[in-house]
C-alpha angles and dihedrals in degrees: 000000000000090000092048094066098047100102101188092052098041081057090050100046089058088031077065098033080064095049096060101038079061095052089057096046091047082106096059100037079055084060103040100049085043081235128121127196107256093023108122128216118203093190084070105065111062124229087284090059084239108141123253114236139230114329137146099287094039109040095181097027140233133298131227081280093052080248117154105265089195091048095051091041083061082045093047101053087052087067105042086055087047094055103038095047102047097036087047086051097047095048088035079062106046092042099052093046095049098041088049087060101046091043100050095029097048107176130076090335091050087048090049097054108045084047086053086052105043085049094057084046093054092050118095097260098205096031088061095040083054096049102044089042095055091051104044081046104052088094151023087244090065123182128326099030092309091317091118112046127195115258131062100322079066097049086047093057098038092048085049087044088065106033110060104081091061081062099036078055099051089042091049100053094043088055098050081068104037094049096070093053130122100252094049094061088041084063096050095048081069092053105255124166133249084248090049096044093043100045098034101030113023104031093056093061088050100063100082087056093050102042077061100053094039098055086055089046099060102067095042079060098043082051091048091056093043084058097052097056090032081072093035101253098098125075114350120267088261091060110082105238127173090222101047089055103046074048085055091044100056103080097051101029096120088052098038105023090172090067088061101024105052094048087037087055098038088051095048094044090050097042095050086044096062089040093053090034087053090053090050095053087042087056095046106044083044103103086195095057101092111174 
């Protein structure tokens, strides 16, 4: 109920409804326009090879390629789910599962752990994804013996890469006090294990925590990504990315505003959605948060 009322989250929540049910129908609106993602039409740049810009059969326009712009914005949102979710699931995972440990286990493990954490913090975020990316993208071969292949398989695990500690941290420190609980004693005075007790007691009081987190963690991936290809080293260029075409766009703006304008505007709205949508959820899972 407390959800319910908050206005701004219940708009996000369908603004992002609506954005997936776009990703999905990225296909169709393919069909339907006649235009695929990555076709190129050669009636839409002038003699001057400038894109046209929005018309009846191109509501959105078309790029420096004569590509869709609407087409690769459904793509591209595609993209930018894909990202945030997965790479929000892999890093919600790792970080639960270490911070469980370290919380409940305290010691040298717990010590190991949060060091671990605070050095991947310390590190320049976007200096080493661009680093490791580059590198793991300078070939088809890609890392590890071509385990790990350039793309977005590669800008999942690197964003992951980056974002659990801020998870190991929360989880920690939410261990350290339910630990001592009364229910947790209670479990170990019949005799249940430290798996049993972290994963069935303590990790149920903890969802409401991480459904939180993870909902603010989402856009801060999705922008992470946008960065990436922003500066080329994301998705390839046949991939429909946000980032890469506000990148495109950059260099013939003043003379084609839509390239820059329509995936500005689909990033920022997506990106403000999950954050509202994340306060929202804070406000209403909070039993303290009577309003």
């Amino acid at each position: 109920m407390r959800f319910r009322r908050d206005r701004w989250a219940m708009a996000s929540l369908v603004f992002i409804g609506l954005l997936v049910i776009l990703a999905f129908a990225a296909p169709l609106i393919a069909t339907i326009s006649g235009h695929g993602p990555n076709e190129l039409f050669r009636d839409m740049t002038d003699d001057f090879g400038l894109p046209k810009g929005p018309n009846g059969s191109f509501w959105f326009g078309a790029d420096g390629s004569g590509r869709d712009v609407l087409v690769r914005i459904a793509y591209g949102a595609r993209v930018s789910l894909i990202v945030g979710v997965v790479a929000t699931g892999v890093a919600v995972l790792i970080g639960v599962t270490l911070g469980l440990i370290a919380g409940y286990r305290g010691g040298v493990i717990d010590t190991l752990i949060s060091r671990t954490a605070d050095i991947v913090l310390s590190l320049p975020l976007l200096l080493f994804a661009i680093g490791i990316v580059t590198a793991c993208g300078s070939s088809r071969e890609g890392c590890f013996g071509g385990t790990v292949q350039p793309g977005l398989t590669l800008v999942i695990i690197v964003i992951a890469l980056f974002s659990w500690p801020y998870v190991a941290k929360i989880v920690r420190g939410a261990v350290l006090s339910l630990r001592e609980r009364e229910f947790v004693e209670a479990s170990r005075s019949v005799g249940a294990g430290d798996l049993t007790i972290m994963f069935r007691e303590i990790l149920p009081n903890l969802v409401s925590v991480i459904i939180v987190y993870a909902s603010l963690l989402v856009p801060q991936n999705i922008l992470f990504e946008a960065y990436l290809s922003f500066l080329g080293l994301g998705v390839p260029d046949s991939t429909p990315s946000w980032g890469r075409m506000i990148s495109d766009a950059s260099d013939i703006f003043d003379v084609a505003w839509w390239l820059m304008l329509f995936p500005g505007i689909f990033l920022l709205l997506t990106v403000l959605a999950f954050n509202l949508l994340g306060d929202g959820l804070r406000d209403a899972l909070d039993p303290k948060a009577d309003r």
